[in-house]
BADO-22668 format. One record per residue (C-alpha): residue number from 1; residue in three letters; chain; y negated, x, z negated. Coordinates in steps of 0.5 Angstrom, whole numbers, plus 2048, in hexadecimal, padded with zeros to 3 digits. Each point is the difference from the previous one (the first is absolute). Last residue first. Layout:
N
  seq  type  mol   c2   c1   c3
  NUM   ALA    A    Y    X    Z
...
***
This chain:
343
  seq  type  mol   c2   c1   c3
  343   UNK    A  7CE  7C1  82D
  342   UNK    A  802  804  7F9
  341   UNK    A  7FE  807  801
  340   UNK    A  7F8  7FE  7FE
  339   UNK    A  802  7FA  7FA
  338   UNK    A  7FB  803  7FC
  337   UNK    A  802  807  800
  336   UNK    A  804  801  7F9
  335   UNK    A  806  803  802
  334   UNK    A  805  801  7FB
  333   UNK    A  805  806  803
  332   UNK    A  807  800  7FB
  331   UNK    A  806  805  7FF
  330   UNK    A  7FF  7FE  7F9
  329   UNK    A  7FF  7F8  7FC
  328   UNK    A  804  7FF  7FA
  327   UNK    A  7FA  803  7FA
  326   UNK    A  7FB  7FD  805
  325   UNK    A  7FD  7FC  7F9
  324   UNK    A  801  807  7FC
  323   UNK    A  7FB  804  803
  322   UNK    A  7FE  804  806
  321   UNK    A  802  7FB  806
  320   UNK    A  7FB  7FB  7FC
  319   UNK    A  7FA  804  7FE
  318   UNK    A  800  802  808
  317   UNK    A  7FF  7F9  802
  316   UNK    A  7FB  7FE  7FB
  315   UNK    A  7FB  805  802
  314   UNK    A  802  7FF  807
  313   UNK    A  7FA  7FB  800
  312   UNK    A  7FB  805  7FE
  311   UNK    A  800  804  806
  310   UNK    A  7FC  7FA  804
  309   UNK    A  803  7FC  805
  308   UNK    A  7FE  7FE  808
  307   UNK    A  7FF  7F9  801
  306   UNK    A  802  7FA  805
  305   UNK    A  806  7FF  7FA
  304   UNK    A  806  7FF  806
  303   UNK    A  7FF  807  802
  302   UNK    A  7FC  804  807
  301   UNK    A  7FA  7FB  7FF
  300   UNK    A  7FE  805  7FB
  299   UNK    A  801  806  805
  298   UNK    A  7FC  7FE  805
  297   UNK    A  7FA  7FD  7FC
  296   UNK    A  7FE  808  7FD
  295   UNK    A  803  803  806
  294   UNK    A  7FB  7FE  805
  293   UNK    A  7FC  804  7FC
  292   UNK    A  804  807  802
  291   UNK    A  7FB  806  7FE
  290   UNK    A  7FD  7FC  7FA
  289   UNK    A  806  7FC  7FE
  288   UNK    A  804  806  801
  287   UNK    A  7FB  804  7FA
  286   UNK    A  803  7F9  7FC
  285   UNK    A  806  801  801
  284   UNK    A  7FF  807  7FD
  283   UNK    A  7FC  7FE  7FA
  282   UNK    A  805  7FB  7FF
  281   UNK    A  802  7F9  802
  280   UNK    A  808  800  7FF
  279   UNK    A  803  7FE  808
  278   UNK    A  807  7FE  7FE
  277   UNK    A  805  804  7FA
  276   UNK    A  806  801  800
  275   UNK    A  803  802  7F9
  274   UNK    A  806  804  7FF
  273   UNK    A  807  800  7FB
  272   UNK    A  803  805  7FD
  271   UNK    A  805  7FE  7FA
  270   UNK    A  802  807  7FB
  269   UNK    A  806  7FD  7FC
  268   UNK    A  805  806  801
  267   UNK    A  803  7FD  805
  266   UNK    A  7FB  7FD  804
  265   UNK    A  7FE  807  802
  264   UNK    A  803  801  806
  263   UNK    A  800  7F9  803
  262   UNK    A  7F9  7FE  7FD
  261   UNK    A  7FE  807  803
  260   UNK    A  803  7FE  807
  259   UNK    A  7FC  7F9  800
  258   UNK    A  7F9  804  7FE
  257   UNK    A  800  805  805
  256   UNK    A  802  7FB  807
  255   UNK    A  7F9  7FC  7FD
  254   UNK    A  7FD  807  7FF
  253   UNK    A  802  802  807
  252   UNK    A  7FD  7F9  803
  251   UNK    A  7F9  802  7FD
  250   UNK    A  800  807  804
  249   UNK    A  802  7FC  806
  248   UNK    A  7FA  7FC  7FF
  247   UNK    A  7FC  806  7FF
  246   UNK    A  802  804  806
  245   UNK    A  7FF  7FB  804
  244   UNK    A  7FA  7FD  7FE
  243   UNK    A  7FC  7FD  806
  242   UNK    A  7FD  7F9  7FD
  241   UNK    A  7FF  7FB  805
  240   UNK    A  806  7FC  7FD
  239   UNK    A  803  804  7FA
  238   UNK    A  808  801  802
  237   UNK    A  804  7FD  7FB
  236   UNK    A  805  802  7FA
  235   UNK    A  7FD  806  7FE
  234   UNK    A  7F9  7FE  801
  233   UNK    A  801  7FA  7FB
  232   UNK    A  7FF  807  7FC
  231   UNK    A  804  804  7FB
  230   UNK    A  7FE  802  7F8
  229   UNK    A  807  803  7FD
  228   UNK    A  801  7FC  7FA
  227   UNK    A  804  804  7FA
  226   UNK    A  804  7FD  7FC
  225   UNK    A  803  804  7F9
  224   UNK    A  806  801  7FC
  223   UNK    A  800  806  7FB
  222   UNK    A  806  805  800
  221   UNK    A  7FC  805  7FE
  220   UNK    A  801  805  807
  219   UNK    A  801  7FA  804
  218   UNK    A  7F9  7FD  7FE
  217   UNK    A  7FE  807  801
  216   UNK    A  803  802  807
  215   UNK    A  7FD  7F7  802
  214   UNK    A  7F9  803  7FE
  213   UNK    A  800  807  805
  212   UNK    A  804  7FB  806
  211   UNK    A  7FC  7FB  7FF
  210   UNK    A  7FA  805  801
  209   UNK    A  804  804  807
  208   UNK    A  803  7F9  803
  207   UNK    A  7F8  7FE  800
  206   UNK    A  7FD  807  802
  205   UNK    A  806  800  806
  204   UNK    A  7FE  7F9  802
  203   UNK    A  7F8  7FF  801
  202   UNK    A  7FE  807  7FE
  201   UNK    A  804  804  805
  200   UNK    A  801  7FB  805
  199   UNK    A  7F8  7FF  801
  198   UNK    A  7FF  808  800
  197   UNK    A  806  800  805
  196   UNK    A  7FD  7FC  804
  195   UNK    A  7F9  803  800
  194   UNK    A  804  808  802
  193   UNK    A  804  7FC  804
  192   UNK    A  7FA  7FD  804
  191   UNK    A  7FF  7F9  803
  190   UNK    A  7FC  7FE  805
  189   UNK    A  805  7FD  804
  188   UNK    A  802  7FC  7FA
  187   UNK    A  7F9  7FE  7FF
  186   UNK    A  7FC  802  7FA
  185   UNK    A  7FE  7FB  7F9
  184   UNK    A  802  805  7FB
  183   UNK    A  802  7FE  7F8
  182   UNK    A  801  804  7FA
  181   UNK    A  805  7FE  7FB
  180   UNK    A  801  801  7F8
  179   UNK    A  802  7F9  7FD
  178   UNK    A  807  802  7FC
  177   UNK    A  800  7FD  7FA
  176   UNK    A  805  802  7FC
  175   UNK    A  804  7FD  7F9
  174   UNK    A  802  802  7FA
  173   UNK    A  7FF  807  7FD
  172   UNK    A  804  804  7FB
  171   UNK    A  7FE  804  7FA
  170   UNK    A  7F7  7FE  801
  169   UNK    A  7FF  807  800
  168   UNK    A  806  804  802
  167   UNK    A  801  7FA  807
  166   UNK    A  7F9  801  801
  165   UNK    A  802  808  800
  164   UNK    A  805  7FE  805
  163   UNK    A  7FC  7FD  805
  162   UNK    A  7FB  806  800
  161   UNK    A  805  804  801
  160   UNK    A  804  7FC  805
  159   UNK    A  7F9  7FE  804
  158   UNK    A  7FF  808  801
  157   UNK    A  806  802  803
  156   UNK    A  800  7FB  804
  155   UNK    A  7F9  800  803
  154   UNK    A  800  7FB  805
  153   UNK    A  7FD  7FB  7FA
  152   UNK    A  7F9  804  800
  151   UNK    A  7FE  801  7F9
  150   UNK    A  7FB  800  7FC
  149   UNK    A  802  7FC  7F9
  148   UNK    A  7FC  7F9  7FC
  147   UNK    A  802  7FE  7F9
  146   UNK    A  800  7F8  7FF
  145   UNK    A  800  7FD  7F9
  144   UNK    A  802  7FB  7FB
  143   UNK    A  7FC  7FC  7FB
  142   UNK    A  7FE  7FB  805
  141   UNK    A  7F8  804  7FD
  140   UNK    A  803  805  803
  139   UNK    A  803  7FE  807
  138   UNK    A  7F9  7FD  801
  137   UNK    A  7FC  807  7FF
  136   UNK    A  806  803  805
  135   UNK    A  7FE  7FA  805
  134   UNK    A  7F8  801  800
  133   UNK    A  802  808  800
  132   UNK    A  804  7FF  807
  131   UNK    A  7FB  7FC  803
  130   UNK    A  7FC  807  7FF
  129   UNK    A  7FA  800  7FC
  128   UNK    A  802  806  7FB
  127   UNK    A  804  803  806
  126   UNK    A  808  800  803
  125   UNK    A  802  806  801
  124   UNK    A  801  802  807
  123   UNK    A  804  7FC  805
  122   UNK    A  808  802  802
  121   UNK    A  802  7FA  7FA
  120   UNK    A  806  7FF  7FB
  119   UNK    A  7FE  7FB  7FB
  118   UNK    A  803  7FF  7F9
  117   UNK    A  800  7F9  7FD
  116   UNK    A  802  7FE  7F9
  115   UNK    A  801  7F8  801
  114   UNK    A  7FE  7FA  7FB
  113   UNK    A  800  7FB  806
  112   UNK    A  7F9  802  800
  111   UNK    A  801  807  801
  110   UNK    A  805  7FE  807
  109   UNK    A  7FA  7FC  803
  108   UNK    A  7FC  806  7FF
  107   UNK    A  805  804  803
  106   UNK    A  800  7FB  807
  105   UNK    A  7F9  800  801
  104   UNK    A  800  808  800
  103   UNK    A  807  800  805
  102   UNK    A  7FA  7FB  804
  101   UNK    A  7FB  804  800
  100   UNK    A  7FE  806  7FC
   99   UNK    A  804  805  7FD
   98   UNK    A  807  7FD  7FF
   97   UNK    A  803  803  806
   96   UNK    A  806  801  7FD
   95   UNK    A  801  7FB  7FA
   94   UNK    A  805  803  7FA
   93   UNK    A  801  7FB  7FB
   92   UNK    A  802  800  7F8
   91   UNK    A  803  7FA  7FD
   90   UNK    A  7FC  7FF  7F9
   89   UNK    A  7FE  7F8  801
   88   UNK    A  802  7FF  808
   87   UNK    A  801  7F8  7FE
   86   UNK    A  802  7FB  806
   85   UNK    A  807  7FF  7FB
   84   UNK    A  7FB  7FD  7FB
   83   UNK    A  7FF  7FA  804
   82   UNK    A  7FB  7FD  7FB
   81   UNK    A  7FF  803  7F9
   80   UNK    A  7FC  7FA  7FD
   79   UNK    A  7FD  803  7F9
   78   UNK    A  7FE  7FB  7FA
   77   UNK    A  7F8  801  7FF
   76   UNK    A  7FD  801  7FA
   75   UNK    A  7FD  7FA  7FC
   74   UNK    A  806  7FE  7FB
   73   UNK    A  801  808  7FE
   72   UNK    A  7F8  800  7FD
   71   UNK    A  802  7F9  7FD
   70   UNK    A  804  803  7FC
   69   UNK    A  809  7FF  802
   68   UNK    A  805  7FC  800
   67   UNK    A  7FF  7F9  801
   66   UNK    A  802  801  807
   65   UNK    A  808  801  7FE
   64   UNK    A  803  805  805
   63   UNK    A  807  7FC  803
   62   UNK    A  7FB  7FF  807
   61   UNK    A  800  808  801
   60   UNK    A  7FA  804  800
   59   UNK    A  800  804  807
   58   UNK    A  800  7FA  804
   57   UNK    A  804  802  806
   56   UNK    A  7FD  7FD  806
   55   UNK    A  801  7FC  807
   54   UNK    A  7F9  7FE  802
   53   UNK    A  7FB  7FD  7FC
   52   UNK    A  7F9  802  801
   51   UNK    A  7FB  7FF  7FA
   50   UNK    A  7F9  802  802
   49   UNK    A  7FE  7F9  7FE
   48   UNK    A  804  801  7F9
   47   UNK    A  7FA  802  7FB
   46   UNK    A  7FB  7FB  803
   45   UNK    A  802  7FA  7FB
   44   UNK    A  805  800  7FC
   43   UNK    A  7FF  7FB  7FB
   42   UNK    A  7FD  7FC  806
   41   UNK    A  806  7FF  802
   40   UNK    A  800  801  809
   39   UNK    A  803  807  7FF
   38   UNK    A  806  7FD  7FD
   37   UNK    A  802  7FB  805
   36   UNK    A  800  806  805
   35   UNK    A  805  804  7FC
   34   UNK    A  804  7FA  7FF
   33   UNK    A  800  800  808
   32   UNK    A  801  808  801
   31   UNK    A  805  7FF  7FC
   30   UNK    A  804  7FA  803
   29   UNK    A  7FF  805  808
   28   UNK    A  803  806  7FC
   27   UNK    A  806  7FC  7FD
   26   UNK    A  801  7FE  7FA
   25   UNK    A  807  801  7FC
   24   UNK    A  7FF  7FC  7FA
   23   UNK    A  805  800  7FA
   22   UNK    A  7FA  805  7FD
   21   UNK    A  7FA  7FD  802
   20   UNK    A  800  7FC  7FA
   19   UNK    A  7FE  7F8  800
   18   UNK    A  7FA  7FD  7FD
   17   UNK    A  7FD  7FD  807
   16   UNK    A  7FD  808  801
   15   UNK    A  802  804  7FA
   14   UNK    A  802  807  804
   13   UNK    A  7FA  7FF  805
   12   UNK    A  7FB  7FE  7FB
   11   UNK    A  802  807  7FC
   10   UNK    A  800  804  806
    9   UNK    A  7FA  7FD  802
    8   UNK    A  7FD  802  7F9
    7   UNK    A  802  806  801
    6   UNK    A  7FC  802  806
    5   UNK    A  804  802  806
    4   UNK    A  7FE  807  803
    3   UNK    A  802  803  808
    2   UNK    A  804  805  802
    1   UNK    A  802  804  805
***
């Protein structure tokens, strides 16, 4: 994240009042003031309209004289890192169910956090006009990449070899989202266990078997990683007017899932933690919606937001657990429901 000073603020912030900022400890709220000052002089225009000061690490520092340099160099714009710990620049993550939906939001939210992304999904190939292209397209011009893998996570065998080659490209691997999962909306009366199973099977044992190919090749080199372990609001509660048994006790294993691999592996650097979403809008929802109207009011007066959420404000949540700035947090679930568990 970052955002552009021009020099010459910088210039008549260091000077303001005739007194060096260096014998000064600023804080952000007092910069931010001095800044705002300087975007009203008229020598500086509409060029720091756009400025947004948070707490910031200038990249030149105050010692470097502002004389110094062709008026060509006065021009270029001096670089704000904000928050640099919340950067994914060359970590490489492993999202399952990346191909569309919310795994696939969550990638591109990874790519522009600087991530290389490798996608493990059941669907066939993406094409040309897929969404999945849009956001390949988009990774390229970010300069980073995302590469697509056929695969379906209950296939142990298959997941340890594709992981492990991910692993001989790229050298190591960082980081894990895993976002696979199905949903089915049967009665407990008229459940089968062939259905059962299936859900059980992708939900809970496709999750253990994927942190379990990455974490083997994080231990294998010896490289720290987090891992996030997509859950549901639905593994804590049971969803009022929606008959999902399975389902719910599916997200609740996930949950128990991620705080005993926080334990095991905790000790080689590996932080495992899950993400709990509430209702999402999707394409599937909103199949829902059309079959079950009374659903589309029900369930945002269900939380404290009276609304429902959109898979891109899990973005930031997930960048979160996966970098630097969660580097303390493991054995965790971070529910994003909108105040829904918490009546």
């Amino acid at each position: 994240m970052a955002a552009s000073v021009p020099k010459a603020a910088a210039r008549a912030v260091m000077s303001r009042g005739g007194k060096s900022l260096l014998s000064q400890q600023l804080r952000p709220q007092q910069l931010s003031t001095i800044l705002r000052q300087v975007q009203s002089s008229s020598s500086l225009g509409a060029t720091t309209s756009a400025i947004n000061v948070s707490p910031a690490i200038f990249t030149r520092s105050f010692h470097q004289s502002t004389a110094r340099g062709n008026a060509q160099d006065q021009n270029k714009p001096t670089t704000i890192h904000l928050l640099p710990e919340f950067s994914l620049k060359d970590k490489v993550i492993v999202v399952s169910g990346g191909g569309r939906g919310v795994g696939l939001t969550q990638a591109e939210g990874l790519l522009e956090a600087g991530a290389i992304v490798h996608v493990l999904d059941r669907l066939p190939t993406p094409t040309a006009d897929s969404d999945f292209a849009k956001v390949a397209a988009k990774a390229e011009k970010l300069g980073t990449s995302i590469t697509y893998h056929h695969i379906d996570v209950r296939d142990q065998a298959a997941l340890n070899e594709i992981v492990g080659g991910i692993a001989d490209q790229e050298g190591h691997i960082d980081g894990l989202i895993a976002a696979a999962g199905i949903q089915q909306e049967t009665p407990a009366l008229e459940y089968t266990a062939e259905d059962a199973d299936k859900m059980l099977g992708v939900n809970v044992t496709g999750v253990f078997m994927t942190a379990q190919a990455v974490a083997r090749q994080m231990i294998k080199r010896k490289h720290k990683g987090s891992m996030v372990l997509i859950g549901s609001m639905s593994g804590t509660v049971a969803n009022r007017g929606l008959i999902c048994p399975a389902y719910n006790a599916s997200k609740a294993a996930v949950l128990q899932l991620g705080r005993n691999l926080a334990a095991e592996w905790g000790e080689h650097g590996i932080r495992v933690n899950t993400l709990s979403p509430g209702y999402i809008v999707t394409s599937m929802t909103a199949g829902l919606f059309e079959a079950f109207p009374e659903r589309k009011t029900a369930w945002p007066e269900a939380n404290m937001l009276k609304r429902l959420s959109y898979p891109e404000e899990y973005r930031g949540a997930a960048v979160f657990l996966l970098s630097d700035a969660s580097s303390f947090m493991t054995g965790a679930d971070l529910r994003i429901d909108g105040g829904h568990c918490a009546w």
